[in-house]
KEVOZA-407814 format. One record per residue (C-alpha): x, y, z. Coordinates in steps of 0.5 Angstrom, whole numbers, plus 500, padded with zeros to 3 digits. Example, Ala and Ser with C-alpha at 12.3 -4.5 7.8 and 13.67 -1.06 7.14 Angstrom:
525491516 527498514 
END
This chain:
524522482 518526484 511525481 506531480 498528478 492531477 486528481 480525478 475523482 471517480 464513480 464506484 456505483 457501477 462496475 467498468 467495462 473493461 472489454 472495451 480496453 482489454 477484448 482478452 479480458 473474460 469475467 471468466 478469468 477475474 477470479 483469485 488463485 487459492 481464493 479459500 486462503 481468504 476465508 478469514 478476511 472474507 468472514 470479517 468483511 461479511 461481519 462488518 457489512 452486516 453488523 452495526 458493531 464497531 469494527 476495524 479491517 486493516 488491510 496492508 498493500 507493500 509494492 514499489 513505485 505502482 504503489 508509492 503513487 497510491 493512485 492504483 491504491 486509492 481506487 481500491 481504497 475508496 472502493 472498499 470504504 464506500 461498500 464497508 466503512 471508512 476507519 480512517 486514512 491509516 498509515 502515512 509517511 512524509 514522503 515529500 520531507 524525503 523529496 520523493 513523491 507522496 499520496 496526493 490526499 495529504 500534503 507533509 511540510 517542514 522547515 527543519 533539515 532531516 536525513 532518511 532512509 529507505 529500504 532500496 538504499 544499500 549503505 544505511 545509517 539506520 534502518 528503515 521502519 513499516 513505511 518502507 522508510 524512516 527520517 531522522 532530523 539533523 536538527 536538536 528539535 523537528 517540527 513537521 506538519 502532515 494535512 489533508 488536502 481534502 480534494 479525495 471523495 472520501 473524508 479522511 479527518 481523523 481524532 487518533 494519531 498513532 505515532 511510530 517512532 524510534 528513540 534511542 533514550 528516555 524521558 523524551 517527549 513530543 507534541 502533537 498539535 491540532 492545527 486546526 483548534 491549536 490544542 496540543 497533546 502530549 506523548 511521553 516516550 518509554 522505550 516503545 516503538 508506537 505512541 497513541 494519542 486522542 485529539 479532542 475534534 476530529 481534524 484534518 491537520 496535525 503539527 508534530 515537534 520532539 526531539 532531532 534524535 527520534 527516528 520517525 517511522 510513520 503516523 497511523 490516522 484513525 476516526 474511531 469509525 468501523 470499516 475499513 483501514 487500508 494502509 499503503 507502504 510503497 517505495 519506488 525502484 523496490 524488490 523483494 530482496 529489498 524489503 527482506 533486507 530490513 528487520 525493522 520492517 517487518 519487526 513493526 508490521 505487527 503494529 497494523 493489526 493487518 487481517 489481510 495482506 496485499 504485495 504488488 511487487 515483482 516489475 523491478 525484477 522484470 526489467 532485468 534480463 539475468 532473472 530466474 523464476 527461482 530467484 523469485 520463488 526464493 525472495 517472495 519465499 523469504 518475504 512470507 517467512 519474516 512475516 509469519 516470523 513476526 506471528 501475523 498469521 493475515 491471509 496474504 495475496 501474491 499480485 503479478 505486475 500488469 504487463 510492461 515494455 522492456 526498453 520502451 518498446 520491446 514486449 518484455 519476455 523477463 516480466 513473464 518469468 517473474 510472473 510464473 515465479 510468483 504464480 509458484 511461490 503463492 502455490 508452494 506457500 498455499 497463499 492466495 494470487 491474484 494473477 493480473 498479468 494473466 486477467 488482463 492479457 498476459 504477454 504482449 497485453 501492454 501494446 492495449 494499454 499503449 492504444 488506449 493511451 493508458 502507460 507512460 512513454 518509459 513503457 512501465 509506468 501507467 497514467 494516472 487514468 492507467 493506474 485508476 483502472 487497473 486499481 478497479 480491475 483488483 478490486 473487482 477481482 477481490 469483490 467477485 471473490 467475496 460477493 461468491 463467499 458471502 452467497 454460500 
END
């Protein structure tokens, strides 16, 4: 399925109000469970805030359809690069290639024909990468092109490319051309998975070309700059379980360099009337060992789903039992949760977003106005934990 959004480009410079959608919201209740296993992250944040030194925080946000629309994510985005600095884009994927929808500040393109992989697909020819999916051309040679669409607040042009790729033999090459300028550099594959290359200018438009048998993964944009990289990995329909499925995923999440580690799943689980919490534990359980598995030892933030409907209309009891298995996982695993199912009202809650016209009519997906807030809302819940960090 894919989406179509309207872009609405919004103030950081003061903090939303939001009593005025949620009369249940307290500040009281906007606060991180365990917010002491964020030390790390908050010590660099506090070091990049305060020191001219050049400094990249790479934060990782995987989630399910909330997350591949990157609206929820960009209002954390850009609400982070504003106060620390803006790295770069970070990692992006070429979804509209793939038919599904795409971020809406970059815009992929082709004219070869190509077959994919994500990890909600149960037969796979190949498995799918760090983005959550990976493509692979039919034809002898690819050619994709990947462009800023330059209607975000924030600029996002870039002078480093980071290429994540699969190619099952050697001596192949690619180009990457700054479409911009029209210079081309030059990647010679050797058997690893990622391949850097610096463009001459900062641009805002890239073509890449190579062989039909390389598997992309997805492209890492850089601007040499300090701050903030945030890197969103995102597929419609996703579980836990999914991603659990998929080796490669987690076998590349390394090449991120994450310092702190985001997961916004757990609805898919909540529309189905047969869940346990102890499935949950379980899965999320399985997630957080093949990520220390791979020796990332990045602080991790369990999120709750923002309430729901079950059928449309009906106040959804599953999405609770989802929420109390989240809530133990992150206990028993000492990581942090960030419970916005409780911050923003807990069962029932959703009947507000209804009244104030905030989520669609299939009762699970927000607006685009529904999706800007409840991105505010995480990161106001993530800054008030530092800000109480950096007073100490």
């Amino acid at each position: 399925m894919i989406f179509n959004f309207t872009i609405i480009v919004s103030s950081y410079s003061q903090e939303p109000d939001f009593k005025q959608y949620f009369s249940k919201y307290t500040t009281e209740n906007d606060s991180i469970i365990n917010s002491k296993s964020l030390s790390s992250f908050f010590a660099k944040l506090k070091s990049v805030e305060t020191s001219d030194s050049l400094q990249t925080i790479n934060i990782l946000h995987i989630g399910d359809s909330h997350i591949q629309a990157d609206i929820l994510t960009r209002e954390i985005r850009n609400s982070l690069q504003n106060r620390f600095g803006n790295a770069g884009r970070g990692l992006v994927f070429p979804f509209r290639i793939t038919r599904s929808n795409e971020s809406f500040d970059f815009h992929s393109s082709t004219n070869s024909s190509w077959k994919w992989e994500t990890v909600r697909n149960r037969k796979r020819n190949f498995e799918p990468g760090i983005a959550g999916a990976s493509m692979q051309c039919n034809d002898d040679i690819f050619t994709f092109e990947m462009k800023l669409t330059n209607r975000d607040s924030l600029d996002n042009s870039f002078r480093k490319v980071k290429l994540i790729c699969r190619n099952d033999s050697n001596g192949l090459l690619a180009f990457v051309t700054d479409k911009n300028d029209l210079s081309r550099q030059l990647i010679a594959f050797s058997g690893d998975t990622i391949y850097e290359t610096k463009l001459n200018n900062l641009t805002d438009r890239i073509e890449i070309q190579s062989v039909g048998n390389v598997l992309i993964d997805g492209l890492v944009l850089e601007n040499e700059k300090k701050g903030i990289q945030y890197h969103v990995v995102g597929i419609n329909g996703a579980h836990y379980a999914d991603y659990n499925k998929s080796k490669t995923f987690f076998a590349e999440m390394p090449f991120l360099q994450p310092d702190l580690i985001l997961i916004s799943l757990g609805t898919n689980e909540g529309v189905n009337a047969g869940v346990s919490s102890q499935v949950v534990v379980n899965e999320t359980d399985k997630m957080i060992q093949n990520i220390r598995l791979e020796s990332i030892d990045a602080p991790i933030v369990i999120i709750t789903p923002f309430d729901n409907f079950y059928h449309r209309k009906k106040n959804n009891r599953y999405l609770s039992v989802v929420r109390n298995g989240l809530l133990t996982a992150a206990e028993k695993n000492n990581i942090a949760c960030m419970d916005m199912y409780g911050i923003s009202g807990g069962f029932g809650s959703v009947a507000a977003w209804r009244r104030q016209k905030l989520i669609t009519s299939d009762g699970i997906h927000y607006t685009i106005s529904g999706y800007k807030l409840q991105g505010k809302m995480i990161y106001n819940t993530l800054i008030n934990s530092y800000s109480n960090y950096a007073s100490r």
